[in-house]
MARSEPA-833450 format. One record per residue (C-alpha): residue number from 1; chain; residue in one letter; x, y, z. Coordinates in nm, 2 decimals. Each point is the difference from the previous one (the first is absolute). Layout:
# residues N
+-----+--------+---------+--------+--------+--------+
: num : cadena : residuo :      x :      y :      z :
+-----+--------+---------+--------+--------+--------+
: NUM :      A :       A :      X :      Y :      Z :
...
+-----+--------+---------+--------+--------+--------+
END
This chain:
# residues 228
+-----+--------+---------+--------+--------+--------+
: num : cadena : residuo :      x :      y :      z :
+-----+--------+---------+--------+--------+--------+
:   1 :      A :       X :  -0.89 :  -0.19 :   0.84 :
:   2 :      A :       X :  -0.10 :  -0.18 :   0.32 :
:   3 :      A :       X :  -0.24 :   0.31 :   0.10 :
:   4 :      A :       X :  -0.13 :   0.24 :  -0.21 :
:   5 :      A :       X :  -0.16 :   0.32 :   0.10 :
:   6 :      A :       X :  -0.37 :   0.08 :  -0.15 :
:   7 :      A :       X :   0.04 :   0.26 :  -0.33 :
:   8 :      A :       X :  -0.07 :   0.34 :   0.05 :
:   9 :      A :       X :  -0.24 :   0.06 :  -0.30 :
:  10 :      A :       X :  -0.32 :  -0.18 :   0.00 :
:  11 :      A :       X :  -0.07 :  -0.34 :  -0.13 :
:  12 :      A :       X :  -0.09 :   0.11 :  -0.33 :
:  13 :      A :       X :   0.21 :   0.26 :  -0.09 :
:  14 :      A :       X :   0.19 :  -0.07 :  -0.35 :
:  15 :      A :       X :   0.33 :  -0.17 :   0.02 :
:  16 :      A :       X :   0.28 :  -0.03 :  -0.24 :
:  17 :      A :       X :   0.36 :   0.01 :   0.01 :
:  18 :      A :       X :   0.24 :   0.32 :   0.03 :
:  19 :      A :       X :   0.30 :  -0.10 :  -0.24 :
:  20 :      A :       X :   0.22 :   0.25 :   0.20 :
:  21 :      A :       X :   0.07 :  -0.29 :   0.26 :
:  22 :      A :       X :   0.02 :  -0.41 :  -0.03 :
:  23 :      A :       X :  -0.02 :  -0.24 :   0.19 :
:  24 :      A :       X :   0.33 :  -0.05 :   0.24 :
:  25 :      A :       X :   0.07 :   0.37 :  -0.05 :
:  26 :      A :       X :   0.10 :   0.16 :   0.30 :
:  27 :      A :       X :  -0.15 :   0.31 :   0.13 :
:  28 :      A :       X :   0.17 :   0.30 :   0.19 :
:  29 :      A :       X :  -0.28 :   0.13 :   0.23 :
:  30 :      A :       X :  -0.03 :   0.33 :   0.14 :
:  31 :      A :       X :  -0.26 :  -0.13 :   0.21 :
:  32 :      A :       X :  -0.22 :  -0.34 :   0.06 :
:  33 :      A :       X :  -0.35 :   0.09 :   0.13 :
:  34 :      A :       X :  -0.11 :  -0.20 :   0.30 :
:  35 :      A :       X :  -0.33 :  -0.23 :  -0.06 :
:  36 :      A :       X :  -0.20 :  -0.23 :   0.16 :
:  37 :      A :       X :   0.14 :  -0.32 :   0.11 :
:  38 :      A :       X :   0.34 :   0.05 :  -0.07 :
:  39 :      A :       X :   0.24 :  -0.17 :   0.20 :
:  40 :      A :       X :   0.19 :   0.14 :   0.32 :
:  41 :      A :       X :   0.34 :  -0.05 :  -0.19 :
:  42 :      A :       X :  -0.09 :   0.21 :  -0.31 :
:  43 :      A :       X :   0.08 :   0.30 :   0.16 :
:  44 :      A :       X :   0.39 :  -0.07 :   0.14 :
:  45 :      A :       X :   0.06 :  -0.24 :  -0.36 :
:  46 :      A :       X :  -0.15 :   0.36 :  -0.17 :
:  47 :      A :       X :   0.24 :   0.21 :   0.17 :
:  48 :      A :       X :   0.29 :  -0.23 :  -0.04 :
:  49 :      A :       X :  -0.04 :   0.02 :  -0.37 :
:  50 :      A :       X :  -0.26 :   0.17 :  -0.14 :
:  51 :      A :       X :  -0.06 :  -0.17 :  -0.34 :
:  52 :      A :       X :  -0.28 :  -0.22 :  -0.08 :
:  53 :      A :       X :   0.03 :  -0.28 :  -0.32 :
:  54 :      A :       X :  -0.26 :   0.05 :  -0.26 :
:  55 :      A :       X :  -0.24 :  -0.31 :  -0.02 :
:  56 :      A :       X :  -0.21 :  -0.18 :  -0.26 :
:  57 :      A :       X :  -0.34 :   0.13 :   0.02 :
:  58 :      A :       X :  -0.21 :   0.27 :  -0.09 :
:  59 :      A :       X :  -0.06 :   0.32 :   0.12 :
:  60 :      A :       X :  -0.21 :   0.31 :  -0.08 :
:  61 :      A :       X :   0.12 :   0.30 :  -0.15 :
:  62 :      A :       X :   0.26 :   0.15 :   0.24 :
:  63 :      A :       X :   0.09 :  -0.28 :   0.20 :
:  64 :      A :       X :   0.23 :  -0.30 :  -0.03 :
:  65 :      A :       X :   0.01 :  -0.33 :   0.14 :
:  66 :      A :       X :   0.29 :  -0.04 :   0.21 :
:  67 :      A :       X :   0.18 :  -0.23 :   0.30 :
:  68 :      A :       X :   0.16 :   0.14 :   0.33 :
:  69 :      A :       X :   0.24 :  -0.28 :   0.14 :
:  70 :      A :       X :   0.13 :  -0.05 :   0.37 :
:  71 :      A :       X :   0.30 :  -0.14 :   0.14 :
:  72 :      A :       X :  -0.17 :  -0.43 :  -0.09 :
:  73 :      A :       X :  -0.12 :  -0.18 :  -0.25 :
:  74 :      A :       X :  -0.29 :   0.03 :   0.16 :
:  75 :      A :       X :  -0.08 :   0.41 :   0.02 :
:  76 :      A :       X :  -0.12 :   0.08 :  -0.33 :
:  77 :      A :       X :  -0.27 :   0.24 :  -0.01 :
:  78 :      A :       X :  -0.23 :   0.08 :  -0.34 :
:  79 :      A :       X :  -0.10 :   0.37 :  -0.01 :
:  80 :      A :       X :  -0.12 :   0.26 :  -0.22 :
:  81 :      A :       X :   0.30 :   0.31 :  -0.09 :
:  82 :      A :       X :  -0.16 :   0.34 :  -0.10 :
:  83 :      A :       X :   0.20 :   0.08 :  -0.36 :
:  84 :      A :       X :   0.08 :   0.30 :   0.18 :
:  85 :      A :       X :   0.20 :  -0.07 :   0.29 :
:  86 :      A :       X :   0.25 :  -0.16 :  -0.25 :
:  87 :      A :       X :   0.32 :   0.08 :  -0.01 :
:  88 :      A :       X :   0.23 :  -0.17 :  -0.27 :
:  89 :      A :       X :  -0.02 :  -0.37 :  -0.11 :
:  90 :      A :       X :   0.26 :  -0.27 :  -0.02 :
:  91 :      A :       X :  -0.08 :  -0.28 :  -0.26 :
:  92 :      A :       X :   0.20 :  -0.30 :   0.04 :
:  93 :      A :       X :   0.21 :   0.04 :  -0.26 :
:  94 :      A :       X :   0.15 :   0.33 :   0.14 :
:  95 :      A :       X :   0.15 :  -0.20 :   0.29 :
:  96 :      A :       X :   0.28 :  -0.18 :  -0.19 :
:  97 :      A :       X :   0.22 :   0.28 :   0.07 :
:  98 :      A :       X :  -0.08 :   0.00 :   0.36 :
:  99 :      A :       X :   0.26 :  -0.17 :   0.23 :
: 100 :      A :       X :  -0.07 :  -0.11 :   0.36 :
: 101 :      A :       X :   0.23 :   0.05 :   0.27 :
: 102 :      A :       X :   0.35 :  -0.16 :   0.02 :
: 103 :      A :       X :  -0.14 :  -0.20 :   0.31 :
: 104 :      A :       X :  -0.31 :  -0.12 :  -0.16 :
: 105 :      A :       X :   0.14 :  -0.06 :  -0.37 :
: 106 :      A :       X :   0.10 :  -0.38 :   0.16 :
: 107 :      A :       X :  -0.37 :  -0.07 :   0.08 :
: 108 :      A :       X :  -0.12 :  -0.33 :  -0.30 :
: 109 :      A :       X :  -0.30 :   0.23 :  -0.20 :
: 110 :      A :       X :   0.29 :   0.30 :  -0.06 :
: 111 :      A :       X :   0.24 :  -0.28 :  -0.08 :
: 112 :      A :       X :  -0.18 :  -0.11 :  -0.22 :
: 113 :      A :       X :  -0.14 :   0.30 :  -0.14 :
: 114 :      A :       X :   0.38 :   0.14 :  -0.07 :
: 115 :      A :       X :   0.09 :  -0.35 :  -0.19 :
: 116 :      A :       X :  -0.34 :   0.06 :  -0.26 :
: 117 :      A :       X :   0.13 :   0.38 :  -0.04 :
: 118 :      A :       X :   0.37 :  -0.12 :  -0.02 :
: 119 :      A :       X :  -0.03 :  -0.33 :  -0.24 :
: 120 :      A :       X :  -0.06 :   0.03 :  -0.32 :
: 121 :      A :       X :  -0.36 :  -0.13 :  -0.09 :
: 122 :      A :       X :  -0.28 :   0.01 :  -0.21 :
: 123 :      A :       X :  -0.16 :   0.17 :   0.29 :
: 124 :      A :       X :   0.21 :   0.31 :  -0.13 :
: 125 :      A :       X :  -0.23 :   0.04 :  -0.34 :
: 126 :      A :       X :  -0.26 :   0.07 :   0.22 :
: 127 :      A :       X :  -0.19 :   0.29 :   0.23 :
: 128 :      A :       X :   0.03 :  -0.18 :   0.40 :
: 129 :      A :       X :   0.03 :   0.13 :   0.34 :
: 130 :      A :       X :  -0.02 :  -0.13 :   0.31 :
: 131 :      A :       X :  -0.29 :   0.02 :   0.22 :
: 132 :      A :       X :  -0.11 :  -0.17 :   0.34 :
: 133 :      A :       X :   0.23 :   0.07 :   0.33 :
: 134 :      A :       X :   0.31 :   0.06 :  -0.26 :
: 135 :      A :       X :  -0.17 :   0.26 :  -0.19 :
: 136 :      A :       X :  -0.16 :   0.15 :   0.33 :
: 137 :      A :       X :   0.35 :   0.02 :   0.17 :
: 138 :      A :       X :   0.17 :   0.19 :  -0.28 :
: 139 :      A :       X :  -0.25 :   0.21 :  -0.09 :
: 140 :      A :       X :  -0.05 :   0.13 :   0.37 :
: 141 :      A :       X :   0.30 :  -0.09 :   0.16 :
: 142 :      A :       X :  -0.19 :  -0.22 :   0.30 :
: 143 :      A :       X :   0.14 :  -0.30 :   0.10 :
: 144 :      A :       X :  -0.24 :  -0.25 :  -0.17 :
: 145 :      A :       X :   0.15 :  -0.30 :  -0.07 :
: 146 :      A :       X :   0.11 :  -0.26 :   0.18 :
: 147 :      A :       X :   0.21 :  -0.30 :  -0.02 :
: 148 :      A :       X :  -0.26 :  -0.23 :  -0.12 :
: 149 :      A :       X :  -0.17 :   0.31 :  -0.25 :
: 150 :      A :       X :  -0.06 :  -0.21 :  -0.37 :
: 151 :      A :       X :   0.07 :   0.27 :  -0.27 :
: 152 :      A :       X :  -0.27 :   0.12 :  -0.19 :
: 153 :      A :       X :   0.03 :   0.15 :  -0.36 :
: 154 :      A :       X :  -0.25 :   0.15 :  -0.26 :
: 155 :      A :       X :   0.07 :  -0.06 :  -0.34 :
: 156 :      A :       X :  -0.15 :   0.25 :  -0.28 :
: 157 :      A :       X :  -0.14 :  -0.26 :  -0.31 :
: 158 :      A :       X :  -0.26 :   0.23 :  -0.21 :
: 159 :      A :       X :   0.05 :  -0.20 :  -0.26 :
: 160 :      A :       X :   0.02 :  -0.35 :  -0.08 :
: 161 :      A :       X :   0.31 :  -0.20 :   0.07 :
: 162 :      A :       X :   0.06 :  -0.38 :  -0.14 :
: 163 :      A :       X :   0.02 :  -0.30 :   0.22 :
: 164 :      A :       X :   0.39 :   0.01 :  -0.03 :
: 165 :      A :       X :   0.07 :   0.33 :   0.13 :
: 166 :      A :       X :  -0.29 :  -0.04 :   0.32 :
: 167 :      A :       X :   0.20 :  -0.33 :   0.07 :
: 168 :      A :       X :   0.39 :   0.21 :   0.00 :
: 169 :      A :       X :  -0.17 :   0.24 :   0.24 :
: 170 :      A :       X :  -0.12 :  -0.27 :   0.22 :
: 171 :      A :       X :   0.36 :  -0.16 :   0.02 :
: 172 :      A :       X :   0.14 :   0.32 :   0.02 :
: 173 :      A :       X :  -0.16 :   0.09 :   0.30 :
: 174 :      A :       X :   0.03 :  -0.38 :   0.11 :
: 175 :      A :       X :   0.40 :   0.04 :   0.00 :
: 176 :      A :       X :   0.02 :   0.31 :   0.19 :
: 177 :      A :       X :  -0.26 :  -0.15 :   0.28 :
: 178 :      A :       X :   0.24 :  -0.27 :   0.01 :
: 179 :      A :       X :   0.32 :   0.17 :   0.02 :
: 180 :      A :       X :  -0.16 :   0.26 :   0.31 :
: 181 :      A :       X :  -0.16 :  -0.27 :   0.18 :
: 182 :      A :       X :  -0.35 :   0.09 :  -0.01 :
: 183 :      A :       X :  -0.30 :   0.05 :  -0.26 :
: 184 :      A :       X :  -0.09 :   0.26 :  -0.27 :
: 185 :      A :       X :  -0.36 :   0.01 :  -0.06 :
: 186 :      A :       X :  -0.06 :   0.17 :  -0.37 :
: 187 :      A :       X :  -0.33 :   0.17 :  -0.10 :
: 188 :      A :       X :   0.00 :   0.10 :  -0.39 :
: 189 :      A :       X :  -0.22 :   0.30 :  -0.09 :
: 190 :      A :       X :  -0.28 :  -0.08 :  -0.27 :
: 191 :      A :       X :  -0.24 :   0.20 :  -0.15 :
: 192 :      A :       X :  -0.22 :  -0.24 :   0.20 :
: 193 :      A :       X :   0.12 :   0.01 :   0.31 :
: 194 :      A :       X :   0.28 :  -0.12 :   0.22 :
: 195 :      A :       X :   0.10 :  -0.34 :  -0.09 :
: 196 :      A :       X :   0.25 :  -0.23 :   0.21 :
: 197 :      A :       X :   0.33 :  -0.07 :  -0.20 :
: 198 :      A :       X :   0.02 :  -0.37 :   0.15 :
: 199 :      A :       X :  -0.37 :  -0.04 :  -0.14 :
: 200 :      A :       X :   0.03 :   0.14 :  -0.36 :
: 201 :      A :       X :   0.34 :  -0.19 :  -0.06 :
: 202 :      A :       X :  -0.22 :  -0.34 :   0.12 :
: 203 :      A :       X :  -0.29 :   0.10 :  -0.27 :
: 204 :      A :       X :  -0.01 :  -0.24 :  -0.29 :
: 205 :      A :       X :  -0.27 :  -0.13 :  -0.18 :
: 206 :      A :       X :  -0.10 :  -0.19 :   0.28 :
: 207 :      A :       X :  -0.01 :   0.24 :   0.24 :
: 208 :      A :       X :  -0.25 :   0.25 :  -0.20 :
: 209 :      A :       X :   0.02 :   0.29 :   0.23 :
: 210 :      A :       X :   0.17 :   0.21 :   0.26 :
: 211 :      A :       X :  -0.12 :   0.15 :   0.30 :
: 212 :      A :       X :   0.06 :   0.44 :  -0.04 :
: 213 :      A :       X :  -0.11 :   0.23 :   0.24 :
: 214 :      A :       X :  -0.16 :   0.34 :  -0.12 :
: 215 :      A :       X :  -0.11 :   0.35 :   0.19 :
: 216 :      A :       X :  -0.37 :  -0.16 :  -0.12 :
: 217 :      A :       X :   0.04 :  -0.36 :   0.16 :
: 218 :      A :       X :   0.17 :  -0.30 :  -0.03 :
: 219 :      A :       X :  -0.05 :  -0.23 :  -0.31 :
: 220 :      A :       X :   0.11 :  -0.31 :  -0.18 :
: 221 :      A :       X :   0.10 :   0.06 :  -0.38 :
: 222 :      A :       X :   0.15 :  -0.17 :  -0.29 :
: 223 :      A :       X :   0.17 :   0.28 :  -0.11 :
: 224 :      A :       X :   0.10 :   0.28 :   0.25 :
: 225 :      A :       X :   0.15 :   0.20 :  -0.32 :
: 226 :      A :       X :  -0.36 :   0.07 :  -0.08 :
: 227 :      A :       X :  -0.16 :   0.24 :   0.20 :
: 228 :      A :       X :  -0.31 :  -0.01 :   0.18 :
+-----+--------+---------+--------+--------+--------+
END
């Protein structure tokens, strides 16, 4: 998030995770409380759609991290959701039986999103979804994308998955960015955190560890099958 509002417990309150909601979950609002310092476009994006995307980091009991976005790249806002103006949630996964609009199913990320769902792959022994502007747009129905929109996709890996099979993800997701025109950026799901695909299928005994992002921090580890 490029601006994050301050948390709404105090400094030491206890943290931890609420496994009802995971990061790129998206949440159905029945309100967004204003705070300080949020920006002026909060409000119209808010009203527009009123979801938020959960985030990686910690919250206290009956709150959740979570992201507003705007109409750019640039208007993403950081903020603190009350458990209890929650309405439903959307994981990524859910949103492979979404379709966009007839006019918007030509734009490259839906393009290529319908050629991963479409194709047989090994991405099909697996738990994905999409997230980023594709996800956002089916899950609210507000024109998100755009014609230069990469697709993002989560991919569920809670257990440990041989070098062979990361590698036939990576290609699979490397033909269908080809055949759309544009770029599929692939975060697998480990119990230590998000991990980039394009990383993991690169690690090899010379390359001892990956980057993966968790609700506690970012960290470098050699194995991101082994929790923290």
């Amino acid at each position: 998030m490029r601006v994050c509002a301050a948390p709404p417990f105090a400094p030491d309150a206890p943290r931890a995770d609420d496994a009802r909601w995971r990061a790129h979950d998206l949440l159905r609002l029945a309100r967004l409380t204003p705070v300080a310092g949020e920006p002026d476009w909060v409000r119209s994006a808010f009203a527009r759609a009123p979801f938020a995307v959960v985030r990686r980091a910690q919250a206290a009991p009956g709150f959740v991290a979570a992201g507003v976005r705007g109409a750019t790249r640039a208007e993403r806002f950081g903020t603190w959701i009350d458990v209890e103006d929650i309405e439903s949630s959307i994981p990524p996964e859910a949103l492979l039986v979404a379709a966009p609009s007839s006019s918007r199913a030509t734009l490259a990320a839906f393009v290529a999103l319908a050629a991963l769902r479409e194709t047989p792959s090994p991405l099909h022994d697996f738990v994905w979804g999409p997230t980023g502007s594709a996800g956002f747009e089916l899950a609210t129905l507000s024109p998100t994308l755009t014609e230069s929109s990469d697709l993002d996709v989560l991919i569920r890996l809670p257990e440990r998955r041989d070098a062979a099979t990361i590698h036939a993800l990576a290609t699979a997701l490397a033909h269908a960015a080809q055949r759309a025109g544009t770029r599929v950026d692939a975060q697998v799901e480990t119990p230590a955190g998000g991990v980039a695909l394009a990383e993991l299928a690169q690690l090899a005994p010379g390359k001892a560890r990956v980057l993966a992002r968790a609700s506690d921090g970012a960290r470098l580890v050699a194995d991101p099958w082994q929790s923290s």
